[in-house]
N, CA, C and O atoms as a CHARMM CRD file, in Angstrom:
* protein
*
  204
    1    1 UNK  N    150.72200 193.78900  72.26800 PROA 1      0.00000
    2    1 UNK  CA   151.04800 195.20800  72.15200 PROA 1      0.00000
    3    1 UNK  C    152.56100 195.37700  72.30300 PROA 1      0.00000
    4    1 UNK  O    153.08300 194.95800  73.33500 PROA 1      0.00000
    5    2 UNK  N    153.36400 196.00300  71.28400 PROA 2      0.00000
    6    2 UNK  CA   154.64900 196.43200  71.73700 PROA 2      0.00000
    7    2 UNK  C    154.97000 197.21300  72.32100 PROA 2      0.00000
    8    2 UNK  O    154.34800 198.27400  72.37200 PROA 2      0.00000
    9    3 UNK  N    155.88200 197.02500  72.87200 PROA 3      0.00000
   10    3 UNK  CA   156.53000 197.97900  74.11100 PROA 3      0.00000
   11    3 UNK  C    156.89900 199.47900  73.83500 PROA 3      0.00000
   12    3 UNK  O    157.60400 199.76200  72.86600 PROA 3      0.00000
   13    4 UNK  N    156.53700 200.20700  74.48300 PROA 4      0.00000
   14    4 UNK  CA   156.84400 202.04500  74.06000 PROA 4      0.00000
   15    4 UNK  C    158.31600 202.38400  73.88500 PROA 4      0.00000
   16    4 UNK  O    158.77500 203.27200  73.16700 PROA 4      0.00000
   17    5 UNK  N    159.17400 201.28400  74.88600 PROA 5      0.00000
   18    5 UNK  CA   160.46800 201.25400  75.02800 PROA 5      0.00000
   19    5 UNK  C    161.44600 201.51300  74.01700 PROA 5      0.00000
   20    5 UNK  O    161.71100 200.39500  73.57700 PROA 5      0.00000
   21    6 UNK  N    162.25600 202.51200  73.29100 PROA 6      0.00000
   22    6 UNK  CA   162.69000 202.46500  72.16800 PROA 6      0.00000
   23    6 UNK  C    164.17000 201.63400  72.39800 PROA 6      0.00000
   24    6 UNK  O    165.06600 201.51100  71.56300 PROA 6      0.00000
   25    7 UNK  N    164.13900 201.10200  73.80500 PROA 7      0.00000
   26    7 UNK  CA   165.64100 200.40500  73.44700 PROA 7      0.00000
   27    7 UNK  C    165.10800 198.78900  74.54700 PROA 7      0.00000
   28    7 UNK  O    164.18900 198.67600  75.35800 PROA 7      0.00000
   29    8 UNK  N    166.08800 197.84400  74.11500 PROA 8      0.00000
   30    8 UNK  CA   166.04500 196.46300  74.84300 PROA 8      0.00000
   31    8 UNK  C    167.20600 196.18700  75.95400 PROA 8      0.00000
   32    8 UNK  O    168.21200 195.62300  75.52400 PROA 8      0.00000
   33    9 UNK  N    167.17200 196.53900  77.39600 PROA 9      0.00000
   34    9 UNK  CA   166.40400 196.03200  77.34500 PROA 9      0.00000
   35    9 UNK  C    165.50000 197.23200  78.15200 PROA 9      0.00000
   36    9 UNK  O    166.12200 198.27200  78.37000 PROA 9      0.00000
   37   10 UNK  N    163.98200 197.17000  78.64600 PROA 10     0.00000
   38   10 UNK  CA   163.17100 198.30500  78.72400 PROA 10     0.00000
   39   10 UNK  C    164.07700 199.25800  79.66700 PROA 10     0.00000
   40   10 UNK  O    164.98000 198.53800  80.09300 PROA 10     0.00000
   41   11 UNK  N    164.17200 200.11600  79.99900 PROA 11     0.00000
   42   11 UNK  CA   164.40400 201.15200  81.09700 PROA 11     0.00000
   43   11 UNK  C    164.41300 200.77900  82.06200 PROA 11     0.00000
   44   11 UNK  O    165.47800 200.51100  82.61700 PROA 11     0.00000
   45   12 UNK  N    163.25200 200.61400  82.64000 PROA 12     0.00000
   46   12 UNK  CA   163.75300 200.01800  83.90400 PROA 12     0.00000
   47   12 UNK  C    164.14300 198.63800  83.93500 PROA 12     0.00000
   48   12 UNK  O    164.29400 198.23200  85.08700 PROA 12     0.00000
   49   13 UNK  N    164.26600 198.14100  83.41300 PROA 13     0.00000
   50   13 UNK  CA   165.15500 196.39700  83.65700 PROA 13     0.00000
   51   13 UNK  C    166.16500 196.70300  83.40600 PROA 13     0.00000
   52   13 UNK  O    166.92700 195.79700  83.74700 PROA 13     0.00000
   53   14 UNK  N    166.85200 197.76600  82.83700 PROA 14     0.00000
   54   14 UNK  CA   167.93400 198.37700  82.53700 PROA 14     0.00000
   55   14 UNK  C    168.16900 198.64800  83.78900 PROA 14     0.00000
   56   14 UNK  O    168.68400 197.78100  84.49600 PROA 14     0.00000
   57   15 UNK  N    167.82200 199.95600  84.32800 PROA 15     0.00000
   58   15 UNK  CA   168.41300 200.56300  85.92400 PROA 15     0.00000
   59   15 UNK  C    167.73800 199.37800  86.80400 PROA 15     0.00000
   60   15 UNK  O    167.05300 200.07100  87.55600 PROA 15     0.00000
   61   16 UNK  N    167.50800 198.12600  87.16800 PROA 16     0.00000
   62   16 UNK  CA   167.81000 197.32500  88.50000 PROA 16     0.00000
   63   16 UNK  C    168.48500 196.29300  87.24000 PROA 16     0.00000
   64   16 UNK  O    168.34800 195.22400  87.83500 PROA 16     0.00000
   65   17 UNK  N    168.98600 195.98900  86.18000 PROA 17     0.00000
   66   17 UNK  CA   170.58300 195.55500  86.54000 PROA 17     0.00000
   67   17 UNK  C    171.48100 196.50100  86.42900 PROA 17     0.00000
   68   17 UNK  O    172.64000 196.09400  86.51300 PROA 17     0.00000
   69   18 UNK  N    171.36900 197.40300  86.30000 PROA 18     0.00000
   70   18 UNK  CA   172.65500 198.28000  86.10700 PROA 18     0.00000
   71   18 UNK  C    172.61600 198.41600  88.16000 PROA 18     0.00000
   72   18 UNK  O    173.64000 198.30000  88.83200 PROA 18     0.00000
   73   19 UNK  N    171.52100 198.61600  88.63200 PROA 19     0.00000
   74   19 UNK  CA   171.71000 198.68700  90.27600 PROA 19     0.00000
   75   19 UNK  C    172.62600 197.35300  90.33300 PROA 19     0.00000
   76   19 UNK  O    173.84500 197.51500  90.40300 PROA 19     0.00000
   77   20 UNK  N    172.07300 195.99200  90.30400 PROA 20     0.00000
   78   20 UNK  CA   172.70700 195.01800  90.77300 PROA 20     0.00000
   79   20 UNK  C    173.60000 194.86000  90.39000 PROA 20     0.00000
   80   20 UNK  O    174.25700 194.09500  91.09500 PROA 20     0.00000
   81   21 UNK  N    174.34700 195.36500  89.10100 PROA 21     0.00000
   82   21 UNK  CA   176.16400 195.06200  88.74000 PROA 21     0.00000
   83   21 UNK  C    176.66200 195.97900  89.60600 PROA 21     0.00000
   84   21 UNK  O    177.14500 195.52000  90.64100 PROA 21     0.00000
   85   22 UNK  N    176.67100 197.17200  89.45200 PROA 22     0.00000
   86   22 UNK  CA   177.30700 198.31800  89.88400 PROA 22     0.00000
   87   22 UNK  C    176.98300 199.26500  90.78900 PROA 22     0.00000
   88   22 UNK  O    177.45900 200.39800  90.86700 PROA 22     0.00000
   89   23 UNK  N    175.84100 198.57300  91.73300 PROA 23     0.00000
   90   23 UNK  CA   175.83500 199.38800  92.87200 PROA 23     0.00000
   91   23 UNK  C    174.80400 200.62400  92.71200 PROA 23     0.00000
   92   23 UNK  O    174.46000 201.02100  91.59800 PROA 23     0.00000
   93   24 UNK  N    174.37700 201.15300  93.81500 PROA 24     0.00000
   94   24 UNK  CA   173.69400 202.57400  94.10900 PROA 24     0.00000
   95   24 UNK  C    174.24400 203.62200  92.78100 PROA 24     0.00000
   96   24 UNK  O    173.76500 203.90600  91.68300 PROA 24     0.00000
   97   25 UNK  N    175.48300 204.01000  93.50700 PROA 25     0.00000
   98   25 UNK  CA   176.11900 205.31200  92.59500 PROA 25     0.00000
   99   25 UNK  C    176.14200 205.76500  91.24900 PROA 25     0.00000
  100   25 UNK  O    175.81700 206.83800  90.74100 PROA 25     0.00000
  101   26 UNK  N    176.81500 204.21100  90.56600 PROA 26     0.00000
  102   26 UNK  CA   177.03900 204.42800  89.43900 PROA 26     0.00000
  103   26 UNK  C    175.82500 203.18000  89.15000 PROA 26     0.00000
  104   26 UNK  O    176.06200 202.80000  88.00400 PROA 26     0.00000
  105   27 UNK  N    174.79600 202.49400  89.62400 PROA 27     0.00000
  106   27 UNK  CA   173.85800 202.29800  89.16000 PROA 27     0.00000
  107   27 UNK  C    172.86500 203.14800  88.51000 PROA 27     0.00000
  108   27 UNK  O    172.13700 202.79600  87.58200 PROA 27     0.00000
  109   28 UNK  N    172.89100 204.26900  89.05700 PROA 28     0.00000
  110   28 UNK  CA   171.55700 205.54700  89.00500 PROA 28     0.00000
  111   28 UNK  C    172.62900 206.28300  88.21300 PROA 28     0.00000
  112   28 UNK  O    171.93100 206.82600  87.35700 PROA 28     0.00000
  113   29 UNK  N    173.86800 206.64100  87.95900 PROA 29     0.00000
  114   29 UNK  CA   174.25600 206.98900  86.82700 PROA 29     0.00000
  115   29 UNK  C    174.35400 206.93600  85.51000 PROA 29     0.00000
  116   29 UNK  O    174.64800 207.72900  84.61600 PROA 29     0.00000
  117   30 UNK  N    173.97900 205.59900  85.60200 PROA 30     0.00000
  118   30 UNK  CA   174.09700 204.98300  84.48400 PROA 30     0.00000
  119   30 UNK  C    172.14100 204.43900  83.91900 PROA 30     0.00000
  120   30 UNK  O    171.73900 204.00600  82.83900 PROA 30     0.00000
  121   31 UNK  N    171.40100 204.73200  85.20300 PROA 31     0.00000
  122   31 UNK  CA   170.14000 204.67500  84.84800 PROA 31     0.00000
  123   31 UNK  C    169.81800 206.09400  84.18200 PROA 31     0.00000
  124   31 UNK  O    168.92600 206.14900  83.33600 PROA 31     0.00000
  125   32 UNK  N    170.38100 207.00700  84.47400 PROA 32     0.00000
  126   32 UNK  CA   169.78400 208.63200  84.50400 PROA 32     0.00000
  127   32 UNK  C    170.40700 208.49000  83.01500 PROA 32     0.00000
  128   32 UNK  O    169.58200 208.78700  82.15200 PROA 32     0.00000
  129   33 UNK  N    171.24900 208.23300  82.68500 PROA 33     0.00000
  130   33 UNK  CA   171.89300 208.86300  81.28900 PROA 33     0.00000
  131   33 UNK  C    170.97200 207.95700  79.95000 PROA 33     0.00000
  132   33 UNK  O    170.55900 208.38000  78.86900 PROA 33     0.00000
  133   34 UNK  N    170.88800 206.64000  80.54400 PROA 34     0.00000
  134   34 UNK  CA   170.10900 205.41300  79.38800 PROA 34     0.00000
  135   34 UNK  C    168.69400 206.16900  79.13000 PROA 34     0.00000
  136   34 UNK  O    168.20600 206.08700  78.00300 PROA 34     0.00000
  137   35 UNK  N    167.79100 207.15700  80.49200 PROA 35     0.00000
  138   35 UNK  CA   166.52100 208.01100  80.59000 PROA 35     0.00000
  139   35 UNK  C    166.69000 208.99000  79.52500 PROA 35     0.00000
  140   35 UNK  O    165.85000 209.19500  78.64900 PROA 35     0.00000
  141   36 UNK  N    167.93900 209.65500  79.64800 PROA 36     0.00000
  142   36 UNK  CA   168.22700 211.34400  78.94600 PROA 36     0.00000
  143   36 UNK  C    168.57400 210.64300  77.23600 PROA 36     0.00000
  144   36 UNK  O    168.59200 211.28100  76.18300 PROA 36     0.00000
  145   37 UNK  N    168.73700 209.66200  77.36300 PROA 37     0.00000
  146   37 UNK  CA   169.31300 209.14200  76.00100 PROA 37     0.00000
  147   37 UNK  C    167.46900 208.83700  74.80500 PROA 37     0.00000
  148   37 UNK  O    167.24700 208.82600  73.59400 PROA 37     0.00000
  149   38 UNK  N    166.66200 208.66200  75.97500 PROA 38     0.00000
  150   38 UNK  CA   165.54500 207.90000  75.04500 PROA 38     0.00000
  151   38 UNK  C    164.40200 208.88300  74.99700 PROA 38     0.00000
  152   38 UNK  O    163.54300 209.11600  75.84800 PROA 38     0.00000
  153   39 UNK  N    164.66000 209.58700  73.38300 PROA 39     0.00000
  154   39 UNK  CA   164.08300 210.49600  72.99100 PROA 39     0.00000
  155   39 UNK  C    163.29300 210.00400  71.39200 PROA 39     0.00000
  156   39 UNK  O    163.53500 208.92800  70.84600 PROA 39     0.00000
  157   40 UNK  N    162.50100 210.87000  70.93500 PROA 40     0.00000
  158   40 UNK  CA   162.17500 210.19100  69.56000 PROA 40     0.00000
  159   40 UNK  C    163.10800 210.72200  68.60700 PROA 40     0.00000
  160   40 UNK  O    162.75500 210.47200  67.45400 PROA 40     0.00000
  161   41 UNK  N    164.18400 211.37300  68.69700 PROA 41     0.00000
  162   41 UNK  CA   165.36100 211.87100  67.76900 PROA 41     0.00000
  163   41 UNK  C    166.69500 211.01800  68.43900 PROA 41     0.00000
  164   41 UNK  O    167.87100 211.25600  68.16300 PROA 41     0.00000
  165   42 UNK  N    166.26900 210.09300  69.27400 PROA 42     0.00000
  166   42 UNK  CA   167.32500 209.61400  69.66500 PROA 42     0.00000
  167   42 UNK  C    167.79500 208.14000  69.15100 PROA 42     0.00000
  168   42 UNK  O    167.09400 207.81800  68.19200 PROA 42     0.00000
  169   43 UNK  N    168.95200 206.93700  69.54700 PROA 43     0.00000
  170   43 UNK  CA   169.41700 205.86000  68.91700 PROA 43     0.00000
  171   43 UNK  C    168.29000 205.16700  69.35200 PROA 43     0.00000
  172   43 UNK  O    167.48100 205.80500  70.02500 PROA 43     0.00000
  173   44 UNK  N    167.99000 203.58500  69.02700 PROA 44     0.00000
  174   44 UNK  CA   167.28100 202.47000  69.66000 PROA 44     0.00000
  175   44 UNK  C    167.78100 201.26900  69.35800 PROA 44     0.00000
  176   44 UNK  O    168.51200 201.26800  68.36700 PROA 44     0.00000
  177   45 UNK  N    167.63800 200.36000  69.83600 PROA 45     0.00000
  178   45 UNK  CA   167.95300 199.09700  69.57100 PROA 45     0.00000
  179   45 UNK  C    168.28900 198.33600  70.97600 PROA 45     0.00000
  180   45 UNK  O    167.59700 198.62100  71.95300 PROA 45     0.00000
  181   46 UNK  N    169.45900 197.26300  71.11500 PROA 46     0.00000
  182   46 UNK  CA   169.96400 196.74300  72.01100 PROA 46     0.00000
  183   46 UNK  C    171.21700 197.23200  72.65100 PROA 46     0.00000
  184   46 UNK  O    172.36600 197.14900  72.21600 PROA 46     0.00000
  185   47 UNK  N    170.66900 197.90600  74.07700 PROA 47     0.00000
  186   47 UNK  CA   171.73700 198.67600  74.71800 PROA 47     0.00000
  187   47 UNK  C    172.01600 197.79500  76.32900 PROA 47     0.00000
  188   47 UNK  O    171.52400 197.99500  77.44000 PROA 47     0.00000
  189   48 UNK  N    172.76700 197.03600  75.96200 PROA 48     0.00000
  190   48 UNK  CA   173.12300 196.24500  77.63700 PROA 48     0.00000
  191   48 UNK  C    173.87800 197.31600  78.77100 PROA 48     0.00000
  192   48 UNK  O    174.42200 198.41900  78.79700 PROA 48     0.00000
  193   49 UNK  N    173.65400 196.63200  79.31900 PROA 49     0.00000
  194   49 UNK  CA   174.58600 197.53700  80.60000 PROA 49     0.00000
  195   49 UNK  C    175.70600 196.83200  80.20200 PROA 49     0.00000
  196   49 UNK  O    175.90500 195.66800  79.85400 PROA 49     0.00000
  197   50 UNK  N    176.76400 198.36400  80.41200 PROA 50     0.00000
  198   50 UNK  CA   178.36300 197.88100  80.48600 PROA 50     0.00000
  199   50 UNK  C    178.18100 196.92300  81.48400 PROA 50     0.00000
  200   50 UNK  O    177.29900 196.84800  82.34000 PROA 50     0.00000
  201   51 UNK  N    179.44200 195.97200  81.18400 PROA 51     0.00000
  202   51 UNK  CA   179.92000 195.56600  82.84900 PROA 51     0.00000
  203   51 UNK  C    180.95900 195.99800  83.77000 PROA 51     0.00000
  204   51 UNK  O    181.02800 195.50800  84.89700 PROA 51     0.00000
């Protein structure tokens, strides 16, 4: 079954590394915006965490 996830890597494996590079703050900042971003009118593909 494929993943509902419209981007790689899923959401949450996204926000706990974006926690483990960059911390609490701008971990969950950067989790909240990758959330608000994944819509069905929205981009998909391969979105890494900055570093």
């Amino acid at each position: 079954k494929p993943s509902p996830c419209r981007f790689t890597p899923s959401c949450s494996n996204y926000a706990l590394e974006a926690l483990e590079k960059h911390g609490f703050f701008k971990g969950t900042a950067l989790s909240a915006r990758r959330i608000f971003r994944c819509h069905p009118f929205g981009a998909f593909g391969h979105d890494p965490v900055p570093d």
